[in-house]
ChimeraX commands (.cxc) that place a marker at each C-alpha (Angstrom):
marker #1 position 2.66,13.14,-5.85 radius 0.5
marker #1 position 0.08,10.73,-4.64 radius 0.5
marker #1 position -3.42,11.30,-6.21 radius 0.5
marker #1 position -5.26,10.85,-1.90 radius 0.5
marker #1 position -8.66,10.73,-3.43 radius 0.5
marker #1 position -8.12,8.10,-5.38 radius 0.5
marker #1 position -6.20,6.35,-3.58 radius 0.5
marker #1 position -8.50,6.58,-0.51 radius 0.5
marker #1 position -11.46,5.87,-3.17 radius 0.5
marker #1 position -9.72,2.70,-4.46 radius 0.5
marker #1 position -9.02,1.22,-0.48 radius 0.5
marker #1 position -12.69,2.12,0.31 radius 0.5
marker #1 position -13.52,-0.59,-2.40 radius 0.5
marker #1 position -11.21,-3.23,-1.89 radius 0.5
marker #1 position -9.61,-3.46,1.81 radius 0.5
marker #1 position -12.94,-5.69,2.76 radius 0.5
marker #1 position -11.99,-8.18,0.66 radius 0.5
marker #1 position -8.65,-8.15,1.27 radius 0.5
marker #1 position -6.14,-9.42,4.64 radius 0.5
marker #1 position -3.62,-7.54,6.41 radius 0.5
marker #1 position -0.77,-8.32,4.53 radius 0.5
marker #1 position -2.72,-8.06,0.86 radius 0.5
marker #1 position -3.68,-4.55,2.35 radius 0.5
marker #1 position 0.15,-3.78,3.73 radius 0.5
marker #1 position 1.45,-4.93,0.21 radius 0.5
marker #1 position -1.62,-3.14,-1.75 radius 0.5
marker #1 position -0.89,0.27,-0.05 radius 0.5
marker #1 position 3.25,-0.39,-0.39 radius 0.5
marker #1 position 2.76,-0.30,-4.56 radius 0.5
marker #1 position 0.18,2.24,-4.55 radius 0.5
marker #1 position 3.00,4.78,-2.42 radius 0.5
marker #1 position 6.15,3.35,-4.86 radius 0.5
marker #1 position 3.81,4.21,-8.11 radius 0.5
marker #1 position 2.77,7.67,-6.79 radius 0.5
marker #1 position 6.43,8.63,-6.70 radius 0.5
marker #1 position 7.32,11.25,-4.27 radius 0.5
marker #1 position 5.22,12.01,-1.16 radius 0.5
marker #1 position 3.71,8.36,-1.95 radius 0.5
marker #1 position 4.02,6.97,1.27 radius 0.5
marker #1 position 2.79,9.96,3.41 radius 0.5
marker #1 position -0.20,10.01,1.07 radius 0.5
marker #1 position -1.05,6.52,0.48 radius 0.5
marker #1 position -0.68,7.10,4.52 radius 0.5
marker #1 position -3.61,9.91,4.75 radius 0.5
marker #1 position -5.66,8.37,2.36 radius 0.5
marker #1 position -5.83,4.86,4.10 radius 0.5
marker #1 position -5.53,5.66,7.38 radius 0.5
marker #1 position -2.22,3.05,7.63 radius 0.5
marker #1 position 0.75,3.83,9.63 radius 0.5
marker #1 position 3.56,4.76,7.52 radius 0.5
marker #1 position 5.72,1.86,8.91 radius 0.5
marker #1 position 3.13,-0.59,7.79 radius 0.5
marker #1 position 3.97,0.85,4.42 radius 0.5
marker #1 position 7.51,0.77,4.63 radius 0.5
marker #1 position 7.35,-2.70,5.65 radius 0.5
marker #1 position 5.09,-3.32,3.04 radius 0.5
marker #1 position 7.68,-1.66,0.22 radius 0.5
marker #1 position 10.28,-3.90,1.79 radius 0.5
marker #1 position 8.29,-6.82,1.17 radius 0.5
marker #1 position 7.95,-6.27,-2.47 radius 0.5
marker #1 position 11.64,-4.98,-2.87 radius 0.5
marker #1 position 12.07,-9.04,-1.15 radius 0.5
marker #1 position 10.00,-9.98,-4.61 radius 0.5
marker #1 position 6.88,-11.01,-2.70 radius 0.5
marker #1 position 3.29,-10.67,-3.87 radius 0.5
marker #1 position -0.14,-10.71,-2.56 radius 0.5
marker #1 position -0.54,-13.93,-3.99 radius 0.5
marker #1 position 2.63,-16.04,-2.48 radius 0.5
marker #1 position 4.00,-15.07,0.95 radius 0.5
marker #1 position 7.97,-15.09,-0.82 radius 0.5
marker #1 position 10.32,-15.42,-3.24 radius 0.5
marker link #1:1,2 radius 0.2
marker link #1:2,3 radius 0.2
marker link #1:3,4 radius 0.2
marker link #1:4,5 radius 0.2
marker link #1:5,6 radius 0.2
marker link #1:6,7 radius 0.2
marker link #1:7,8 radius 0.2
marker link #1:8,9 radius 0.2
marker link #1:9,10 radius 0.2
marker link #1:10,11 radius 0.2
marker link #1:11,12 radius 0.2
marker link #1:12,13 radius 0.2
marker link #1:13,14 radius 0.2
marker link #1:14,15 radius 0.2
marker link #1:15,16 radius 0.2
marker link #1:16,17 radius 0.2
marker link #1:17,18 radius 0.2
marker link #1:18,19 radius 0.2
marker link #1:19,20 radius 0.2
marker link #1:20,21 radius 0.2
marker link #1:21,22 radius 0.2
marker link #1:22,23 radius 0.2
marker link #1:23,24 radius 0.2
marker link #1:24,25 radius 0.2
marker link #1:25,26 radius 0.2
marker link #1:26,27 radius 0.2
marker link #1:27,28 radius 0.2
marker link #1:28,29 radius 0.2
marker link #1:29,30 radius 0.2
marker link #1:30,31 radius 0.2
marker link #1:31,32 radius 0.2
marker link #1:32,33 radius 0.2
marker link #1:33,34 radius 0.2
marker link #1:34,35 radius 0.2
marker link #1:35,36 radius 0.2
marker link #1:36,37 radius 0.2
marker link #1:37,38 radius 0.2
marker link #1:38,39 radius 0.2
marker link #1:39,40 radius 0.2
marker link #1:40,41 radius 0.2
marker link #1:41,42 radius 0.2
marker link #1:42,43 radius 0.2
marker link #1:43,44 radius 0.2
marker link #1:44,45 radius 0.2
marker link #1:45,46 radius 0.2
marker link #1:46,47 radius 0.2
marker link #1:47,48 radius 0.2
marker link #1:48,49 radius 0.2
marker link #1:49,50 radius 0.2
marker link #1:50,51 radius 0.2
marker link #1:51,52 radius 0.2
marker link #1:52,53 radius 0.2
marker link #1:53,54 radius 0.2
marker link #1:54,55 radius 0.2
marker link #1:55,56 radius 0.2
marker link #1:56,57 radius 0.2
marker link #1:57,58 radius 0.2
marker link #1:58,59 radius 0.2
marker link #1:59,60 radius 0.2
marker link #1:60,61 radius 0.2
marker link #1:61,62 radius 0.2
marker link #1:62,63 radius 0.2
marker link #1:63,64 radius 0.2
marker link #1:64,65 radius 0.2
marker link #1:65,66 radius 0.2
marker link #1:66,67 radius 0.2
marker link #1:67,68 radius 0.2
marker link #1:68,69 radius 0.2
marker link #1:69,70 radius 0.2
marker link #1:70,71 radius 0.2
view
């Protein structure tokens, strides 16, 4: 179950320094590491659409990073 405080806490402090697709990627492996309910909550807590996530989860199933934009 996603932790929405913290999560929220932790976007608060970094989506500033971050771009869209760092942020997209960011929120994807905060919702895959909260398990169950991730997305929806990493979806509250961020204010993101939950597709954005989802396309963000695809990404890094793809093996991309927020460093390199592939493979």
């Amino acid at each position: 179950m996603a932790d929405e405080a913290a999560i929220g806490t932790k976007f608060r402090a970094l989506a500033g320094e971050l771009n869209e697709r760092q942020r997209r990627l960011w929120a994807a492996s905060e919702a895959r590491a909260a398990g169950r309910g991730g997305i929806a909550g990493t979806a509250r807590a961020t204010g993101m659409a939950v597709d954005t996530i989802r396309r963000g989860i695809g990404e890094l199933e793809r093996g991309e990073s927020i460093g390199r934009a592939g493979p």
